[in-house]
C-alpha positions in Angstrom: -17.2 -4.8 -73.8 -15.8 -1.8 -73.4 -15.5 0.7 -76.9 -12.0 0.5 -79.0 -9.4 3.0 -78.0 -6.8 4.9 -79.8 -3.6 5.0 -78.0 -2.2 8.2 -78.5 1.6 9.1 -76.7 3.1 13.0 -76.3 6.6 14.1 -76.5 6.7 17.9 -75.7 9.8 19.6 -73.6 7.6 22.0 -72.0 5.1 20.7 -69.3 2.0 23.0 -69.4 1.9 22.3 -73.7 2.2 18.4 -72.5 -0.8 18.6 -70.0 -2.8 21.0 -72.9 -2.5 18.5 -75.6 -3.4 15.8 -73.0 -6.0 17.6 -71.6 -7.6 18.2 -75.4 -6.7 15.2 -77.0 -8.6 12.9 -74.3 -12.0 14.8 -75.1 -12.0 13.4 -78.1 -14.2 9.9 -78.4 -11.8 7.1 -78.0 -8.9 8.1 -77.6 -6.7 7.5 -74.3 -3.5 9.4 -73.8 -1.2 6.8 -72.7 2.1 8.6 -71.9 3.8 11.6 -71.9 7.2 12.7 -71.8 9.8 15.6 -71.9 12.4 13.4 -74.3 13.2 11.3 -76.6 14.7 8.4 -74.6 10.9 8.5 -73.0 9.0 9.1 -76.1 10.8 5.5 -77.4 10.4 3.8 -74.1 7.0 4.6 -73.5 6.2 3.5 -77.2 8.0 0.4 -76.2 6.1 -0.5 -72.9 2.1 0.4 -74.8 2.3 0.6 -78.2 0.5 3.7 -79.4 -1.7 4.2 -82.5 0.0 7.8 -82.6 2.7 9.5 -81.5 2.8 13.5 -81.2 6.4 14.5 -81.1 7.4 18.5 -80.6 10.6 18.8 -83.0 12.7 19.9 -80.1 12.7 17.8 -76.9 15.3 17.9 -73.5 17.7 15.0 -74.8 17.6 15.4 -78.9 14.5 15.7 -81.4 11.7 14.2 -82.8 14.0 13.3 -86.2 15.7 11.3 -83.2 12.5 9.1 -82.4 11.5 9.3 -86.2 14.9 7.2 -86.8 14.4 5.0 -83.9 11.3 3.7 -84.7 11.3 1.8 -87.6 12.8 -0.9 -85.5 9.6 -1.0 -82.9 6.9 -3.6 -83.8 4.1 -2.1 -84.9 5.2 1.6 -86.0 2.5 4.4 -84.7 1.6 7.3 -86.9 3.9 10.4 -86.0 2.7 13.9 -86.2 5.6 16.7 -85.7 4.0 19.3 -83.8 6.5 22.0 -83.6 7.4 25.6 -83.5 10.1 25.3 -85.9 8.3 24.9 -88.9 10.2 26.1 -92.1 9.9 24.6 -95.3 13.2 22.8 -94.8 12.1 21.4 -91.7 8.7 20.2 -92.7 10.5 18.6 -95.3 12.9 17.1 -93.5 10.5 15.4 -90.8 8.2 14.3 -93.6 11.0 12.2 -95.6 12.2 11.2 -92.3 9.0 9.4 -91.9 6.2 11.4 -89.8 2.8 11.3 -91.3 1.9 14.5 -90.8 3.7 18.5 -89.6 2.0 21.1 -88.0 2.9 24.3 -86.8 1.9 24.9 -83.5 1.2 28.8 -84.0 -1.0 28.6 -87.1 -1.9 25.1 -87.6 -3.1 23.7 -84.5 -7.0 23.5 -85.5 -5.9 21.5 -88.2 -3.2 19.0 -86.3 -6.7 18.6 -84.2 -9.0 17.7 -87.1 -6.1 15.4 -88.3 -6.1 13.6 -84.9 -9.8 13.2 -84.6 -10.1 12.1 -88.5 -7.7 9.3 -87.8 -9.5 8.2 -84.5 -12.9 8.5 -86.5 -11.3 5.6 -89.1 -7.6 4.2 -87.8 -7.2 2.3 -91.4 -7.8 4.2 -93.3 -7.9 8.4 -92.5 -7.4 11.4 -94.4 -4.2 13.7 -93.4 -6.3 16.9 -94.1 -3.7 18.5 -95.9 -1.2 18.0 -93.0 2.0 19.1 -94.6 0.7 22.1 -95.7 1.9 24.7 -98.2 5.4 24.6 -97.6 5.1 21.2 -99.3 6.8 21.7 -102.6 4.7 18.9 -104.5 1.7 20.0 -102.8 0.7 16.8 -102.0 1.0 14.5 -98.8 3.1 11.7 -98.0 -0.1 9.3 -97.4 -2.9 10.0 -99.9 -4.9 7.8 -98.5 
């Protein structure tokens, strides 16, 4: 029997950032990167087609944004996590992605050991996972969405 895996799916515009999170993501333990894409019309059909666990989605893709796939998914079977990976990450925007229904925001400049920590916490325990302060201090309440 072969060890449970957590499906994780990437939707970044540019390609080397795409084969970098792959790259990292699948040296953690367990986890199997199942699909990547440049958009959000990919992002949703490859969540479709294998059902991921997670979904890492950079703010800004080729054909809209991650608040895009964030609205779409509510009406897939199943709903992944979402972490927003971005660039672009104000206060405003953080908030916005957040309320919008991701599970976690990380800045891809300052806050990528900690997006990483988040990622391998929640393969470590799928049910139940800390977010490792994943919305950071531009949350006005301090606190994150899942306190779990």
């Amino acid at each position: 029997m072969s060890p449970p895996c957590y499906v994780i799916h990437i939707a970044e515009d540019s390609e080397p950032l795409r084969r970098l999170l792959a790259d990292q993501l699948e040296r953690l333990p367990g986890v199997r990167v199942a699909a990547a894409s440049h958009d959000t019309a990919g992002a949703l059909a490859h969540a479709r087609r294998v059902p991921p666990d997670l979904l890492v989605l950079d703010l800004q893709l080729e054909d809209g944004s991650a608040l895009d796939v964030l609205r779409a998914l509510p009406r897939l079977n199943g709903r992944p996590r979402v972490i927003i990976l971005t660039n672009l990450a104000g206060p405003e925007t953080r908030h916005a992605c957040l309320a919008a229904g991701a599970d976690a925001f990380f800045d891809k400049s300052t806050e990528y050991a900690r997006f990483l920590a988040t990622v391998e916490a929640w393969v470590s325990d799928s049910a139940s996972a800390p977010v490792l302060d994943a919305v950071g201090p531009s949350k006005p309440d301090g606190h994150s969405r899942n306190p779990s």
